[in-house]
N, C-alpha and C positions, 0 to 999 in steps of 0.2 A: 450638486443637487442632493437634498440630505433624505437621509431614508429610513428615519425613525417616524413613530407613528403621527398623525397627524394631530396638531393641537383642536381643540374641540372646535374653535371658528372657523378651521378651515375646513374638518370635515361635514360641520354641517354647509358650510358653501358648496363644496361639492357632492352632498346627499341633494341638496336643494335644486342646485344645476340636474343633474342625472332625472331628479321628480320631474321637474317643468319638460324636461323634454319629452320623458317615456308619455306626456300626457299629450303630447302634438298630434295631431293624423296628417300625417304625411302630404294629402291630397290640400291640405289649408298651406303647405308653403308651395304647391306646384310638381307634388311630386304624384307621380301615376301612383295608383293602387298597387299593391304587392303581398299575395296573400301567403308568401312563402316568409315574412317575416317572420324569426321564432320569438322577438322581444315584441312590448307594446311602441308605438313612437316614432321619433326619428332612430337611426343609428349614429352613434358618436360621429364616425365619417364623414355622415349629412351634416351634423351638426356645427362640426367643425368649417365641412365647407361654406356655410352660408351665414357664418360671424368672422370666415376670412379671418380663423387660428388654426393653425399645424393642429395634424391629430395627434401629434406627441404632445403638445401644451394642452390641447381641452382632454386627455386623455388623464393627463396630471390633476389637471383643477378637478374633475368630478371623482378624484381618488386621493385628493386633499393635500394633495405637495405643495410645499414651499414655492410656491412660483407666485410672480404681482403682475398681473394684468396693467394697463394702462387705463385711466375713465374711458377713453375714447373704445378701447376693445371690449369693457366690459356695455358698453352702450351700445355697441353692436351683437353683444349677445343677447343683453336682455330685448330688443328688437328679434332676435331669429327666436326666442323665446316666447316670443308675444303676450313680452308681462305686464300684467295693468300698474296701477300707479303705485300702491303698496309694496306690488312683488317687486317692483325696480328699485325701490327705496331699499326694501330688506336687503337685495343682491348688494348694492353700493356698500349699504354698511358693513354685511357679511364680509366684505372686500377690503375694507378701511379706505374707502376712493369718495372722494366728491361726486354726487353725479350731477356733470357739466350742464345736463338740460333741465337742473333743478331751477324753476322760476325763470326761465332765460324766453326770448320769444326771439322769435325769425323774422329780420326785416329784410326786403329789398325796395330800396330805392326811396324810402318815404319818409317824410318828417317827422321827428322826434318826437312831436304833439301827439300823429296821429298813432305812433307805436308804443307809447304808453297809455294810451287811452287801451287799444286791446291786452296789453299788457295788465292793467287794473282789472282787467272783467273776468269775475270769478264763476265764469262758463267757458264752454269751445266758443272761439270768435277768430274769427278771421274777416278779412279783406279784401276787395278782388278789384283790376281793374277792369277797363272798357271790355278787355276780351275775355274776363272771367279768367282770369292767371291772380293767384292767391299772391299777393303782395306782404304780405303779414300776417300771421296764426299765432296765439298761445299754445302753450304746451297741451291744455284739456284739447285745442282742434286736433294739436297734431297726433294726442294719442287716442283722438274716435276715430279722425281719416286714415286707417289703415292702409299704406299702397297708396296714398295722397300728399299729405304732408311728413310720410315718411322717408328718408332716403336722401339720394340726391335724384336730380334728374328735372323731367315738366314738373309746373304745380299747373297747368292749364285743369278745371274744374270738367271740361268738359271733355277735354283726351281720358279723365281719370275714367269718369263714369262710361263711356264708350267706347276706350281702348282698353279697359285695366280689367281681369278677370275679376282681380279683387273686388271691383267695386259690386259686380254680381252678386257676391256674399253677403255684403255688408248690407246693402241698400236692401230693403225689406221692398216688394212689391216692384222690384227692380225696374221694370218694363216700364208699368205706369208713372214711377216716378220718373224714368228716361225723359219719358214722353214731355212733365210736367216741365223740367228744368228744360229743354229745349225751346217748348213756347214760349217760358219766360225768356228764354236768349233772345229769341225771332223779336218779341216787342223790344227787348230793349237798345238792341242793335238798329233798329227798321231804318235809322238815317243815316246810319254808319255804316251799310251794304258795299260802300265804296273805298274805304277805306282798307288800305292792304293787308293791314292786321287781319281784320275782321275779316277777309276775301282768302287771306292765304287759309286764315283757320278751318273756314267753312269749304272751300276746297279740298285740304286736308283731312278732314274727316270725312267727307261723301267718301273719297277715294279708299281710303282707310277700315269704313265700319257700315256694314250693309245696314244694322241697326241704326245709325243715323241719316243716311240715304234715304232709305223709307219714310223717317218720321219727320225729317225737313221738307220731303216732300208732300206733306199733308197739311202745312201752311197754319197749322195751328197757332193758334197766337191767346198769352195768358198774361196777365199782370204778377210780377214780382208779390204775392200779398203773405207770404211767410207759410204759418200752420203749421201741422204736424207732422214730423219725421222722426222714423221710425227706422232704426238698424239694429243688425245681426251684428253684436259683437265678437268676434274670433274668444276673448278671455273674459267681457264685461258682460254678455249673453245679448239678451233683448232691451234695447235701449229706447225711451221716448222722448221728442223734446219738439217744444215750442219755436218755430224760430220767428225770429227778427229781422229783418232787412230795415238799416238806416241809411240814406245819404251820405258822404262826409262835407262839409258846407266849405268847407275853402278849396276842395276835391270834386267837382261834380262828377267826375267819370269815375272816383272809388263807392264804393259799399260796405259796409260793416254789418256782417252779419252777423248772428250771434245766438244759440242756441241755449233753451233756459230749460234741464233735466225737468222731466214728470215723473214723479212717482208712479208706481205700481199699482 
């Protein structure tokens, strides 16, 4: 490891690393309050623990050493960073790395047709099946749904919003929007109540979320018709957009949904 001074790209990669962090609040990745902090942010510790790098490597990189990350690690930092679309472009280059989820979209299980059609949509769009499990998202969905289309793990729509802290943050008017996207599940399921999917899901979550228990129980029923949605971005701030809900015609059980930004 060499230990002359750092060439100027990499120290400003790791000035740049060291900023995004000190500007975190600790309580946005899950971490209790701690008023005995003496720095602003996460601690490099944190930081290193949750992009899953040794604190002697992220200790390096934010002190501008000779070291090369992997795309795939530095993908996982700019995620524990929660940098919008900009800041992960600037990180990659600072890096000299491809970044791998440049233009790339996330399928499972669906035809070619239908994953390039969200692929061309220069909005967040995604896909969902019968039981509301995102099947397909562009890069814009995956970096609005914080905690959604991020990670690995469920893409279920409605574990996110009902089981995921995150989604409290994000979703502006949280409650009421709960409430909305449940009536829309209730109509659009009504003849698939029997179906195992549908019965394990909604099982699942009574058991699981006192806030869904209640609001299943109120039998509310709404039509899918789009409108306004409104979220708290962790790095983007206050976010507004139109959405869309389409059919897919050779797919009746998918959706395409697809959200069109409003200005300010």
């Amino acid at each position: 490891m060499g230990t002359r001074s750092p060439r100027p790209r990499q120290r400003e990669l790791g000035d740049f690393v060291r900023t995004q962090r000190e500007k975190l609040d600790p309580t946005m990745v899950g971490l209790p309050p701690d008023g005995r902090r003496r720095t602003p942010g996460l601690r490099r510790e944190e930081m290193a623990q949750l992009c899953r790098l040794s604190v002697t490597w992220y200790t390096w990189l934010e002190q501008g050493r000779e070291i090369s990350l992997s795309a795939t690690a530095l993908g996982r930092l700019a995620g524990a960073l929660r940098l919008d679309r900009a800041q992960r472009t600037y990180l990659f280059e600072l890096a000299g790395k491809r970044d791998p989820d440049e233009g790339a979209i996330v399928v499972e299980g669906l035809h070619p047709s239908v994953a390039d059609c969200v692929k061309a949509i220069n909005a967040p769009a995604y896909v969902l099946d019968r039981a509301w499990t995102a099947r397909a998202w562009n890069i814009g969905a995956k970096r609005l749904f914080i905690g959604w289309l991020t990670g690995g793990g469920d893409r279920n729509l409605l574990h996110f919003i009902f089981r995921q802290p995150s989604a409290r943050s994000l979703i502006c008017d949280y409650e009421e929007r709960a409430r909305r996207v449940l009536a829309e599940f209730r109509a659009d399921v009504n003849t698939q109540l029997d179906d195992p999917v549908i019965a394990r899901l909604i099982s699942d979550l009574r058991s699981t979320s006192e806030l869904f228990a209640r609001l299943w129980g109120e039998h509310i029923v709404l039509g899918r018709e789009g409108g306004l949605r409104t979220f708290n971005h962790p790095t983007q701030g206050h976010l507004r957009y139109d959405q869309v809900t389409l059919n897919v015609a050779s797919r009746p059980d998918l959706k395409l949904v697809v959200l069109i930004r409003q200005q300010p």
